[in-house]
C-alpha positions as semicolon CSV with decimal commas, in nm:
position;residue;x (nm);y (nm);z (nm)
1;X;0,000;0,000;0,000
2;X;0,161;0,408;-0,082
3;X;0,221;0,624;0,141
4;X;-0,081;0,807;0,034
5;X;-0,327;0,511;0,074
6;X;-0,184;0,462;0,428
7;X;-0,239;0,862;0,471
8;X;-0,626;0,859;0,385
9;X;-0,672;0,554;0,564
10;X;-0,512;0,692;0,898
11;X;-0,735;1,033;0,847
12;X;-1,047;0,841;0,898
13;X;-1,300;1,083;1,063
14;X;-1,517;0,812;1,188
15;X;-1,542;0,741;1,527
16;X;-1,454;0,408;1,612
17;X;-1,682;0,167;1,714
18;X;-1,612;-0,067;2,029
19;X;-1,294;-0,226;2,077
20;X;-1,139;-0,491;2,284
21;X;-0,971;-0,445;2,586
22;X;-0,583;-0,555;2,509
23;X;-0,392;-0,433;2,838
24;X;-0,458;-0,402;3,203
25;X;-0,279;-0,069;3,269
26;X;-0,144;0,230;3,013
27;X;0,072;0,500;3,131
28;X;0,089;0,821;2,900
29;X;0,452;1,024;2,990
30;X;0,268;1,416;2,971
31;X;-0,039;1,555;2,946
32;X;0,004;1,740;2,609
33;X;-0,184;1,728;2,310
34;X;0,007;1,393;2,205
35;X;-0,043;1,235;2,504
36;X;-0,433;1,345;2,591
37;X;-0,511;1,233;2,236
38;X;-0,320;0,896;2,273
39;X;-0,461;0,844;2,625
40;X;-0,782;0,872;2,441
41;X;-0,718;0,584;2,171
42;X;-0,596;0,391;2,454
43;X;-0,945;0,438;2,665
44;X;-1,021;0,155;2,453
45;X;-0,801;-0,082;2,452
46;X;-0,692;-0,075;2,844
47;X;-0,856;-0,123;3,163
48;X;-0,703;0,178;3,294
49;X;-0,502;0,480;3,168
50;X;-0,323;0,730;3,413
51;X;-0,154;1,036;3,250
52;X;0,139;1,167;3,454
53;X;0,169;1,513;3,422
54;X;0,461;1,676;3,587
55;X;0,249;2,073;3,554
56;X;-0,056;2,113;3,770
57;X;-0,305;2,210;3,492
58;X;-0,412;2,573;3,557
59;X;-0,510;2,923;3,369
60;X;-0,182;3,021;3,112
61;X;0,060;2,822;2,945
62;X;0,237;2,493;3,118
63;X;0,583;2,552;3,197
64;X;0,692;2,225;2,992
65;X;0,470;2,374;2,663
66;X;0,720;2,710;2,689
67;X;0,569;2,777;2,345
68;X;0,208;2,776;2,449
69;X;0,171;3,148;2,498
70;X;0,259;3,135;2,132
71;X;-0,011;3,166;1,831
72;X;-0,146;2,852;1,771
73;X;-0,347;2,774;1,501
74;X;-0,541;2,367;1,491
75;X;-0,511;2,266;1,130
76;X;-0,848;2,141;0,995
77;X;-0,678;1,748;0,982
78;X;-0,688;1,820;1,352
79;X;-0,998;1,951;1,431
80;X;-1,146;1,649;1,251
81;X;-0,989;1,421;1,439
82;X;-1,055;1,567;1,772
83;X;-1,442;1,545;1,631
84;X;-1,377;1,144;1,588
85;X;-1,248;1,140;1,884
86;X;-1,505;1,335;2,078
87;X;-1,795;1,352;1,889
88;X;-1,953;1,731;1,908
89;X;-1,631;1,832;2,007
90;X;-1,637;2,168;1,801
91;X;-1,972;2,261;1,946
92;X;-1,914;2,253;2,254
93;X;-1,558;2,427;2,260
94;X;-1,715;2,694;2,052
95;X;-1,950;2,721;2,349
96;X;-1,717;2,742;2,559
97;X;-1,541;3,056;2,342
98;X;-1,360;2,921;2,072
99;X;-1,357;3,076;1,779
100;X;-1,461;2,902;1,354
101;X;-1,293;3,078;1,112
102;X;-1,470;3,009;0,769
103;X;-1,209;3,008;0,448
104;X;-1,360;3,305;0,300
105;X;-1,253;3,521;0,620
106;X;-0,897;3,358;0,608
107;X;-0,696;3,617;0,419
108;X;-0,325;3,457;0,314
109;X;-0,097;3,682;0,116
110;X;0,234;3,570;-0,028
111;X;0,474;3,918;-0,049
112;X;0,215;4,132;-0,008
113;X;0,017;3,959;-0,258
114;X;-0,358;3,829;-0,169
115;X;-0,403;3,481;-0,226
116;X;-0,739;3,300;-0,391
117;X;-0,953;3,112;-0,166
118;X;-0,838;2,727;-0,193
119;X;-0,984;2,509;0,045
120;X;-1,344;2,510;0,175
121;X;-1,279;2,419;0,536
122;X;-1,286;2,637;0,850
123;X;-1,014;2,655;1,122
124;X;-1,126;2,651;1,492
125;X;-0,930;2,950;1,690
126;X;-0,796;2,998;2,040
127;X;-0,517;3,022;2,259
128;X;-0,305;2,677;2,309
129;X;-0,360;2,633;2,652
130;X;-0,783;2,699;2,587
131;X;-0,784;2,428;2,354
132;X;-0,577;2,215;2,573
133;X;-0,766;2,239;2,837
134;X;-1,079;2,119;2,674
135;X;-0,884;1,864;2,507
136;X;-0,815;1,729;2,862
137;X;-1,204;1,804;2,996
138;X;-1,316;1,551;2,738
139;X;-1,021;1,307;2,786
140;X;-1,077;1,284;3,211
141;X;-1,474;1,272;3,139
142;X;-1,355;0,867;3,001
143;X;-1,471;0,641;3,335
144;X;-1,086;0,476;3,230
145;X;-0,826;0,785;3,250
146;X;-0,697;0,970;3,515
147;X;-0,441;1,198;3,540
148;X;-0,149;1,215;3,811
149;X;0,048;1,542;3,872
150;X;0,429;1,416;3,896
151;X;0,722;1,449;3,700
152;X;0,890;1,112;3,556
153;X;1,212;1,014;3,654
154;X;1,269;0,707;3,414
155;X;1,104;0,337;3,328
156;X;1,186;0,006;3,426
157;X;1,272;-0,311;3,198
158;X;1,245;-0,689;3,161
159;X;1,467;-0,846;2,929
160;X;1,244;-0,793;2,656
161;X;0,992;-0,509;2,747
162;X;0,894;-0,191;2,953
163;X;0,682;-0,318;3,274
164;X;0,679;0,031;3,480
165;X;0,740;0,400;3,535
166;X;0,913;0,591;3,825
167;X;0,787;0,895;3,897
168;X;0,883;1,130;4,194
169;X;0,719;1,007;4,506
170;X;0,636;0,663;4,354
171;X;0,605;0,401;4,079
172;X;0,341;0,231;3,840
173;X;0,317;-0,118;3,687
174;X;0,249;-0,098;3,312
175;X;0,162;-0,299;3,057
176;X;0,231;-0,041;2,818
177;X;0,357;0,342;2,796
178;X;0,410;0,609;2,562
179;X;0,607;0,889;2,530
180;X;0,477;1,240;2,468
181;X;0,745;1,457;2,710
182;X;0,806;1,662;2,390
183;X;1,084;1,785;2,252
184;X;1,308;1,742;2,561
185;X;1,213;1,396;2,646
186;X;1,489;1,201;2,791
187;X;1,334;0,825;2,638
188;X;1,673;0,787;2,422
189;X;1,894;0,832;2,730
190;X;1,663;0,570;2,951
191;X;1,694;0,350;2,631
192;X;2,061;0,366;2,649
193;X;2,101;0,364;3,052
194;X;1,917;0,015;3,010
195;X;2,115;-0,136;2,731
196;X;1,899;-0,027;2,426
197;X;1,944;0,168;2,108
198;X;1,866;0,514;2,128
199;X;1,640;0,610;1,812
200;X;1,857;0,855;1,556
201;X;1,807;1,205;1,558
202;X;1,806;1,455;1,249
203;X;1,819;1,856;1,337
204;X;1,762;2,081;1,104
205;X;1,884;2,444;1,249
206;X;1,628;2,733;1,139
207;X;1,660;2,954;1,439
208;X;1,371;3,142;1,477
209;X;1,254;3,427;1,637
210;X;0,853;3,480;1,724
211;X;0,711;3,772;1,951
212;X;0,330;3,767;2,017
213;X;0,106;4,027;2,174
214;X;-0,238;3,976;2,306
215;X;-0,557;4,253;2,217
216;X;-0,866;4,336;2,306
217;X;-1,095;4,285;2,007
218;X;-1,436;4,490;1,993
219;X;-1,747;4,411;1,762
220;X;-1,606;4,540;1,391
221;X;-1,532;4,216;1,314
222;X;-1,820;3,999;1,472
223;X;-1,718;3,679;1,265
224;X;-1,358;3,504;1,288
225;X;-1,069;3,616;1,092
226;X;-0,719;3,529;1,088
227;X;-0,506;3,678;0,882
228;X;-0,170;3,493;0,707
229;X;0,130;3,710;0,559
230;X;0,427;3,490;0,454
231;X;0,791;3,676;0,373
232;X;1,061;3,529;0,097
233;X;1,377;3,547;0,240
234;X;1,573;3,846;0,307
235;X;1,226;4,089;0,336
236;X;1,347;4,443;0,455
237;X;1,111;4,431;0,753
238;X;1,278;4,133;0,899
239;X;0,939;3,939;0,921
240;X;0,955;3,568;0,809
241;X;0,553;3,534;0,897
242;X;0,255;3,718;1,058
243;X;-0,046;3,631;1,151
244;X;-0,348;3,714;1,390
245;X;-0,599;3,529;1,466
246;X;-0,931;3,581;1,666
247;X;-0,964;3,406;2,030
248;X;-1,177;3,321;2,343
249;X;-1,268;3,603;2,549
250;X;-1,320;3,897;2,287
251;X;-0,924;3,927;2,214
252;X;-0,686;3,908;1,906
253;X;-0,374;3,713;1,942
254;X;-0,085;3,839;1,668
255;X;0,276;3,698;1,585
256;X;0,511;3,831;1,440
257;X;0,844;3,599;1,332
258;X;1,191;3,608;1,191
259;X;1,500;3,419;1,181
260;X;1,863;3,436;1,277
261;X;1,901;3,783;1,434
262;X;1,600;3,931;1,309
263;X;1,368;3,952;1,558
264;X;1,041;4,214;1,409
265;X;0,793;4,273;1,712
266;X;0,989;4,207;1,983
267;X;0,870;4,575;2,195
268;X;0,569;4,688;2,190
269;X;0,648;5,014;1,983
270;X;0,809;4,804;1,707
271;X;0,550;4,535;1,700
272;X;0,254;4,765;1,623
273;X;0,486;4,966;1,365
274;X;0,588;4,703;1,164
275;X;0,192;4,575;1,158
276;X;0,102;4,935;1,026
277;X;0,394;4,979;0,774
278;X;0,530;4,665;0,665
279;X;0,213;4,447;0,622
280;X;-0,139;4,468;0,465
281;X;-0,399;4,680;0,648
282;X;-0,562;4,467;0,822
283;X;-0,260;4,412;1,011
284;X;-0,207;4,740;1,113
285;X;-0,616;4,767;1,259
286;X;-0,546;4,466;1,446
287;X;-0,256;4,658;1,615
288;X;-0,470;4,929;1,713
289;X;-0,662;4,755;1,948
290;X;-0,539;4,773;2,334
291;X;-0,273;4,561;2,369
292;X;-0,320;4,315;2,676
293;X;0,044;4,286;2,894
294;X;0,352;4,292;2,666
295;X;0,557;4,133;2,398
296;X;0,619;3,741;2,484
297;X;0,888;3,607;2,267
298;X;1,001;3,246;2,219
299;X;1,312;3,107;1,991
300;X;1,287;2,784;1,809
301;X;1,641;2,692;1,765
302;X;1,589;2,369;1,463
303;X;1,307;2,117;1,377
304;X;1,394;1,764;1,476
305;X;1,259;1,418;1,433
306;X;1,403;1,061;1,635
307;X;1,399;0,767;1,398
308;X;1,233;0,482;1,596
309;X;1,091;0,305;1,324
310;X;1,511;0,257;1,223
311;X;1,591;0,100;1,539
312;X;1,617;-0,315;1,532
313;X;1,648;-0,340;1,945
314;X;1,355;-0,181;2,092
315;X;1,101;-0,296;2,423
316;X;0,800;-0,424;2,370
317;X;0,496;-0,210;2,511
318;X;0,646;0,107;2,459
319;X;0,582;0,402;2,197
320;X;0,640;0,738;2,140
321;X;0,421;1,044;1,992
322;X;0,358;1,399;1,964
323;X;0,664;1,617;1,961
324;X;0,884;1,329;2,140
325;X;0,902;1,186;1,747
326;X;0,899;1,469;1,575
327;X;0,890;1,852;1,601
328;X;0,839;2,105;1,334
329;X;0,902;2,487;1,220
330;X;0,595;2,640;1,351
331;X;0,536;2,872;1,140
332;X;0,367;2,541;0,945
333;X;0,129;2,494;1,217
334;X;0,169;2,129;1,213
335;X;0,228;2,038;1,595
336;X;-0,117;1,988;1,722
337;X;-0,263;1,774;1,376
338;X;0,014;1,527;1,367
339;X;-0,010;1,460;1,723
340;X;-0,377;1,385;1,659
341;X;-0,290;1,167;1,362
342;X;-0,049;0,973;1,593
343;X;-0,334;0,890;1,778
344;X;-0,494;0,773;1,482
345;X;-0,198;0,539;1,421
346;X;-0,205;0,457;1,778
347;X;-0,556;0,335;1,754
348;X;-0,518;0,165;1,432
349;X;-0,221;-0,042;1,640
350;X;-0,415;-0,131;1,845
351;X;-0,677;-0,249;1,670
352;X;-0,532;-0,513;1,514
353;X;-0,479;-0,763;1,816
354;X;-0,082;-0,692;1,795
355;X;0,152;-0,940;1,974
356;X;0,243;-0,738;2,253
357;X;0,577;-0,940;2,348
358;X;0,723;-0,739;2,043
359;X;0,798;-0,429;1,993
360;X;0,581;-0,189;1,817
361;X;0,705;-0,170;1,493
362;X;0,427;-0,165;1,283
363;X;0,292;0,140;1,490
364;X;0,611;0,289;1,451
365;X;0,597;0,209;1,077
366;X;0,224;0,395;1,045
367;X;0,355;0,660;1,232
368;X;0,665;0,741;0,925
369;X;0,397;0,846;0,707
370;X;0,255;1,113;0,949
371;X;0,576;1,192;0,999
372;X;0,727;1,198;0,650
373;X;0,454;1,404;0,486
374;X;0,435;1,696;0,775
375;X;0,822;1,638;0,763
376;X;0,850;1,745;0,411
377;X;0,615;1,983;0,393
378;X;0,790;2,185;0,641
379;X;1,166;2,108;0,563
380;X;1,124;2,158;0,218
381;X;1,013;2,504;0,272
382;X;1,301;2,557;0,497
383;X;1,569;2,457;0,253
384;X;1,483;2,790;0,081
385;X;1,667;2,994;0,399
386;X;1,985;3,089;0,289
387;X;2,096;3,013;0,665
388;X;2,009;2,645;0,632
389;X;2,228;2,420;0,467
390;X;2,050;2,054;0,454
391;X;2,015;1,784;0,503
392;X;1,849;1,796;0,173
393;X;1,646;1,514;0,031
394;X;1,712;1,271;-0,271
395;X;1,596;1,492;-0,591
396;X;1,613;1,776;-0,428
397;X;1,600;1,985;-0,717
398;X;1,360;1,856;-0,891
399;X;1,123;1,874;-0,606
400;X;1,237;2,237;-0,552
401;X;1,135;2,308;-0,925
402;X;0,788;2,145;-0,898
403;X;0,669;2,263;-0,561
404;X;0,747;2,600;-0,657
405;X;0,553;2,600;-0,976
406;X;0,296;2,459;-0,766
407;X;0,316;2,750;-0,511
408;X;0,324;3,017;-0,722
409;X;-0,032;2,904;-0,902
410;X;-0,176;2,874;-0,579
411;X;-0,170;3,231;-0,546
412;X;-0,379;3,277;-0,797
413;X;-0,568;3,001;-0,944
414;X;-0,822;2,849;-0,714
415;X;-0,813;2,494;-0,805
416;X;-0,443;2,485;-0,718
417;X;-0,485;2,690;-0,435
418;X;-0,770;2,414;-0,323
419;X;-0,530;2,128;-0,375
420;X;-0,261;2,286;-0,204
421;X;-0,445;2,351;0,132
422;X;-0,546;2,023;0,152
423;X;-0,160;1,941;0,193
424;X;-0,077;2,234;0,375
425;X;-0,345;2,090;0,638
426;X;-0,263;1,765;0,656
427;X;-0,597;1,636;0,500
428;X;-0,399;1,472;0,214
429;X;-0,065;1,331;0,132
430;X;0,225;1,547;-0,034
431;X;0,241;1,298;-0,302
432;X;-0,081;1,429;-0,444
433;X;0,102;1,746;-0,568
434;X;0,300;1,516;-0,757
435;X;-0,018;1,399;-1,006
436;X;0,098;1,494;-1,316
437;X;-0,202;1,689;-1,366
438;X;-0,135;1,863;-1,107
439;X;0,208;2,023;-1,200
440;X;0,089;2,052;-1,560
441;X;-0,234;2,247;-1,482
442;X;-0,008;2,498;-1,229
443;X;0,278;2,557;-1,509
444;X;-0,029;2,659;-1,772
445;X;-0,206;2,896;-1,507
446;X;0,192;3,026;-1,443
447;X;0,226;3,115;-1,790
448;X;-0,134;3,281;-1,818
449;X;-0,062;3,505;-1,540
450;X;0,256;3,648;-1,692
């Protein structure tokens, strides 16, 4: 089966039906989006899931998510699967202040230029730690999960699997665990420490640079917006990407992002001048609303990914998801979808009566194509920094050639533009920009716009 075929068929919105219980006790490692969403595939396959969760969920950002005060935006492969998972999911969190932004009030403009209307799917806006919170409302409602506030301090082993975690204060039997610490999990080292392989890392240094204010938002705008304005390199203003977005409790969140040592937005005074002068007008009226506290800045140093699926010694019972696997430029927006689509591969595991006694390649092998597509997607567009200098991928320049034909239609024919989106939001595989069709139809609407 291709890579694509495995993509639609892991991007299944329906909710699954019944399953049967495979495993007494699950342990989730953080209560992220990964690890909410894969506590919820495992609700039903295990007698019992506990989440340990080193932050005390509260009001603001966690202090392991130092990102979360960031703009976040759900990508629409996202927000359907948190539907599948939760049926009426976007109802209620829309109740409870969360914002739909339809495609015709999502304004993206590439240099200054306005883009068509592609895709016909709305985005569901809010703050990170909103969504996150009623992410893990609907998870806890399960009769199965709980959640435990305490930080991990490593697993235990048998000769061939994982059989518990150590936490501060105390330890849990498991019959099977997975990894979403993030970024900084420490799973390779406990690998290693035991007598494992540790799973190989690729970086990819981008080094950016995003500052984000806060506004009050009034009634001029009483449906959603966001608003997308994407740089080529080496813009005057410094700005790599903007964007504002509408969220819960009558505000505006707005980003502003650069790399290396540009870094637009980062006072107050600068932020709303650069949104007035250096970016289209709606920009600039966001700006003038009352800005709520200050500038909060963050720095993504690179994008990185750990290979498990390449590893030939590996426990039994134990997986890894979310931003533990792989991590992305986030100006792409990817974060929150593929961690939802690991839970899709999760459940699909699952679901097929796996021999437990061996380790989990074949959800490690579902996984590489979540992983792959939102991989390329974003890496290919960071190739085109001057400051990054690879790895680059077999036919690179070939690729290079084609995507960019591809982009450059998408600004202005609409059929492109649709077919586009649905890559750019993980609702269909890259390879679908490859159709012949495809590339043919954007060169032809390339040379008509000349």
């Amino acid at each position: 089966m291709s890579p694509a075929e495995v993509f639609a068929r892991l991007s299944d919105t329906r909710t699954p039906v019944a399953e049967p219980v495979v495993v007494k006790t699950a342990v989730v490692l953080g209560g992220s989006v990964a690890g909410l969403l894969a506590a919820r595939a495992l609700a039903d396959h295990a007698e019992e899931v506990v989440v340990l969760e080193r932050d005390d969920p509260g009001p603001g950002a966690r202090q392991g998510a130092p990102q979360g005060s960031q703009t976040h935006v759900l990508l629409p492969a996202g927000q359907r699967q948190l539907e599948r998972w939760f049926p009426g999911f976007t109802e209620k969190t829309v109740a409870a202040g969360a914002r739909r932004a339809p495609a015709r009030l999502r304004h993206t403009y590439s240099d200054g230029v306005r883009k068509v209307v592609g895709s016909d799917t709305e985005i569901l806006t809010s703050t990170r730690p909103f969504l996150e919170a009623q992410i893990r409302e609907h998870t806890l409602a399960l009769p199965n999960v709980r959640a435990l506030v305490a930080r991990v301090t490593g697993l235990e082993f048998s000769d061939t699997a994982v059989t518990a975690v150590r936490y501060e204060g105390g330890r849990l039997d498991a019959d099977f665990v997975v990894d979403a610490m993030g970024r900084a999990s420490r799973l390779g080292d406990w690998l290693v420490d035991a007598g494992w392989e540790q799973p190989p890392m690729t970086r990819m240094k981008i080094d950016l640079n995003y500052a984000t204010a806060v506004l009050r938002r009034n009634d001029e705008w009483p449906e959603a917006r966001v608003g997308l304005s994407m740089h080529s390199p080496g813009d005057p203003s410094g700005i790599a990407a903007a964007v504002t977005v509408q969220i819960e409790d009558d505000r505006w969140i707005a980003t502003l992002s650069g790399y290396l040592d540009r870094r637009p937005g980062s006072t107050p005074e600068d932020f709303v001048h650069l949104c007035r002068t250096a970016l289209p007008d709606e920009f600039g009226a966001v700006a003038a609303h009352e800005m709520v506290g200050g500038i909060t800045t963050y720095r993504h140093a690179d994008s990185r990914r750990r290979d498990f699926h390449r590893l030939r010694r590996f426990p039994a019972r134990l997986v890894a998801t979310g931003d533990a696997v792989a991590s992305f430029n986030p100006i792409y927006g990817q974060g929150m979808a593929c961690a939802a689509l690991h839970a899709s591969c999760l459940s699909e595991y699952l679901r097929t009566g796996p021999d437990l006694t061996a380790p989990a390649h074949a959800f490690f092998s579902l996984q590489r194509v979540i992983v792959d597509a939102a991989w390329g997607l974003s890496t290919g567009g960071d190739l085109e920094l001057p400051h990054v200098d690879g790895p680059y991928p077999r036919g690179y320049r070939l690729q290079k050639w084609a995507i960019g034909q591809i982009v450059a239609a998408s600004v202005h024919d609409p059929e492109i533009a649709r077919r586009f989106d649905e890559v750019a939001y993980l609702l269909a595989h890259p390879s679908t920009l490859a159709r012949p069709g495809t590339l043919v139809k954007a060169i032809l609407a390339n040379r008509r716009k000349k």
